[in-house]
Legacy VTK file of the C-alpha trace (Angstrom):
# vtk DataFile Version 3.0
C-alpha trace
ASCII
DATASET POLYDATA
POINTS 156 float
96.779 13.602 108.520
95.970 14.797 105.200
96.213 18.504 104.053
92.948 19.151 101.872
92.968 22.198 99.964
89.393 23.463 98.808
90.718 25.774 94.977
87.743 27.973 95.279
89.104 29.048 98.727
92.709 29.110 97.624
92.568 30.851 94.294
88.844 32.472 94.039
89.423 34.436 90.761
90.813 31.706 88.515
88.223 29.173 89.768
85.488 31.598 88.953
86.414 32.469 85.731
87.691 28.437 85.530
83.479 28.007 86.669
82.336 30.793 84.391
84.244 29.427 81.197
83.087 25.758 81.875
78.967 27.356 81.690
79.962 28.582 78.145
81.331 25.948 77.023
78.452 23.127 78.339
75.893 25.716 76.861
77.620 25.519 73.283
76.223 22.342 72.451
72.535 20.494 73.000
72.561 19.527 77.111
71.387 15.970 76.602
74.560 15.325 74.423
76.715 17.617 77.530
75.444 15.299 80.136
76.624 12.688 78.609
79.755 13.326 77.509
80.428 14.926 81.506
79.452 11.529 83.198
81.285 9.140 80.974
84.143 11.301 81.015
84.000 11.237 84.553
83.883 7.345 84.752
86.161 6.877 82.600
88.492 8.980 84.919
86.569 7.495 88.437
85.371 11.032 90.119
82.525 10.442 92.046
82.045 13.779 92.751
81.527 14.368 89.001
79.394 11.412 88.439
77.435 12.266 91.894
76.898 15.540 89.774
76.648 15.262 86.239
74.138 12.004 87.131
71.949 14.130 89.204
72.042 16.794 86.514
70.655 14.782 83.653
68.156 13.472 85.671
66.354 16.729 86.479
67.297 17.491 82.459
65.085 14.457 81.629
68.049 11.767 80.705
66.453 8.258 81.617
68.163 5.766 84.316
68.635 3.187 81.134
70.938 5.892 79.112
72.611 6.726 82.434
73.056 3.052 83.306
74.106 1.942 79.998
77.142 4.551 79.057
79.754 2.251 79.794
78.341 -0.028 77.535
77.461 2.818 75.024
78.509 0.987 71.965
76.125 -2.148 72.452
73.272 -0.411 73.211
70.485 0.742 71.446
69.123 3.889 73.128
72.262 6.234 72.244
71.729 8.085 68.520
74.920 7.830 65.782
75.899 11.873 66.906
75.712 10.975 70.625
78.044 7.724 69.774
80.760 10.181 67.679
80.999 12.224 70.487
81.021 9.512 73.362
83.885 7.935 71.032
85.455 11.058 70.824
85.052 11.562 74.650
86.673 8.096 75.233
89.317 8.622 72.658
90.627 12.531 73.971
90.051 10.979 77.639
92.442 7.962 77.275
94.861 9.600 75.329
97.783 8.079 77.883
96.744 4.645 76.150
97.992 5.850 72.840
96.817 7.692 70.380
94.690 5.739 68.181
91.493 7.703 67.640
91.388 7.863 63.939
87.899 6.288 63.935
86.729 8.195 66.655
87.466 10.865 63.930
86.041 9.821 61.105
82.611 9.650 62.921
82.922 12.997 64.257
83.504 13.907 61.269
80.130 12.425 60.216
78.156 13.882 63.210
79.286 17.290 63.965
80.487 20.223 62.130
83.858 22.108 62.759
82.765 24.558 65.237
80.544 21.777 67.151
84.441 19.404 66.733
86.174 22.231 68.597
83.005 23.060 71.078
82.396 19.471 72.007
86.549 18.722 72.435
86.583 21.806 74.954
84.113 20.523 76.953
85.834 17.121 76.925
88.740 19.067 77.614
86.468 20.748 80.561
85.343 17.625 82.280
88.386 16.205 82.552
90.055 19.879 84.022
87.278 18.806 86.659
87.511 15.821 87.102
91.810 16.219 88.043
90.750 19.114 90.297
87.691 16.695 91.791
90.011 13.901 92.145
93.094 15.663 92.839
91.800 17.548 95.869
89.314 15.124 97.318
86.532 17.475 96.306
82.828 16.302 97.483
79.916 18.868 96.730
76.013 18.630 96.898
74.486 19.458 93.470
72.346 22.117 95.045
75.494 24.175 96.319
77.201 23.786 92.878
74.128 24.851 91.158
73.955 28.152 93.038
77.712 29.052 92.943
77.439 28.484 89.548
74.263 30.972 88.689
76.717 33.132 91.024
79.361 33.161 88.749
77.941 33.868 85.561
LINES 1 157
156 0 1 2 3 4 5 6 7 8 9 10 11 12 13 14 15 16 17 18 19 20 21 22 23 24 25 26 27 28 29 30 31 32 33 34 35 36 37 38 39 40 41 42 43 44 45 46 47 48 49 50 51 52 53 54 55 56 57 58 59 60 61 62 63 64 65 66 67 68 69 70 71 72 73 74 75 76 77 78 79 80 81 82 83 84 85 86 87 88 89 90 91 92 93 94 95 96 97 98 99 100 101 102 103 104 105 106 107 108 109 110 111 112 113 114 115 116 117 118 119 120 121 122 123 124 125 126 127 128 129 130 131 132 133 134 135 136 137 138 139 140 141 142 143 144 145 146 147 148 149 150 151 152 153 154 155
C-alpha cells in the first residue's frame, strides 16, 4: 500500500500561490523559449507528468514535433536558434548541478543571449520546473492538461 498525498489538497494556499508565482514567472520570457526549457528540464529530471504537459502545451503554442523530438539532442541539431541553445545549456547546467558544478560555458553564452533581468527570469523558471518536477515526481502526481489549464486560469 502506498500513501499518495495530492499538495493541492494538503496545503491549498501555498500551492496556489506556488501555481500563481510559476504563471509569472513562465510569462516573463517569450513562451516558445518557456516550453522548452519546461520539457527538457523535465527529461532531464524523468517526470512524465511534466513532459505529458509541457509537450502538449507547446503543441497547441505552435512548437513542431521535430523541436520537441530533438531536445535531447539539442546541441546537434539545427532547428534550435543560438538564444534558445544558451538557455537549454543553462537549463541543463542549473538542472544537473549534483554532477558538479561546471557551467562556466553555459555562462558565457548566456551571457551572449540574454540580458541580466532575462539571466535571473529564465534561472527562476528553471528553478520553477524543477520545484515541479520534485513535487510531480515526488508525489506520483498524474494530471490531464485540460484540468491544469483551468486550475491555473483559477488561480491567477
Amino acid at each position: 500500500m502506498t500513501n499518495e498525498i495530492n499538495p493541492f489538497a494538503v496545503a491549498p494556499a501555498l500551492m496556489k500561490n506556488w501555481q500563481r508565482t510559476s504563471i509569472a514567472i513562465a510569462s516573463s520570457l517569450e513562451p516558445s523559449l518557456i516550453h522548452l526549457v519546461e520539457i527538457r528540464a523535465s527529461q532531464i529530471n524523468g517526470c512524465a507528468n511534466c513532459l505529458n504537459l509541457h509537450t502538449t502545451y507547446a503543441r497547441e503554442n505552435g512548437e513542431t514535433e521535430q523541436r520537441i523530438n530533438l531536445l535531447p539532442a539539442w546541441r546537434d541539431a539545427p532547428c534550435y536558434s543560438d538564444r534558445e541553445r544558451a538557455a537549454l545549456g543553462w537549463t541543463e547546467a542549473l538542472t544537473r548541478l549534483s554532477e558538479g558544478h561546471r557551467h562556466d560555458t553555459a555562462y558565457e553564452a548566456l551571457w551572449s543571449h540574454f540580458t541580466a533581468e532575462e539571466q535571473v527570469k529564465l534561472t527562476l523558471m528553471i528553478n520553477i520546473i524543477n520545484g515541479w518536477n520534485r513535487l510531480a515526481v515526488g508525489f506520483r502526481l498524474w494530471a490531464d492538461p485540460a484540468e491544469v489549464e483551468a486550475a491555473a486560469k483559477a488561480a491567477v
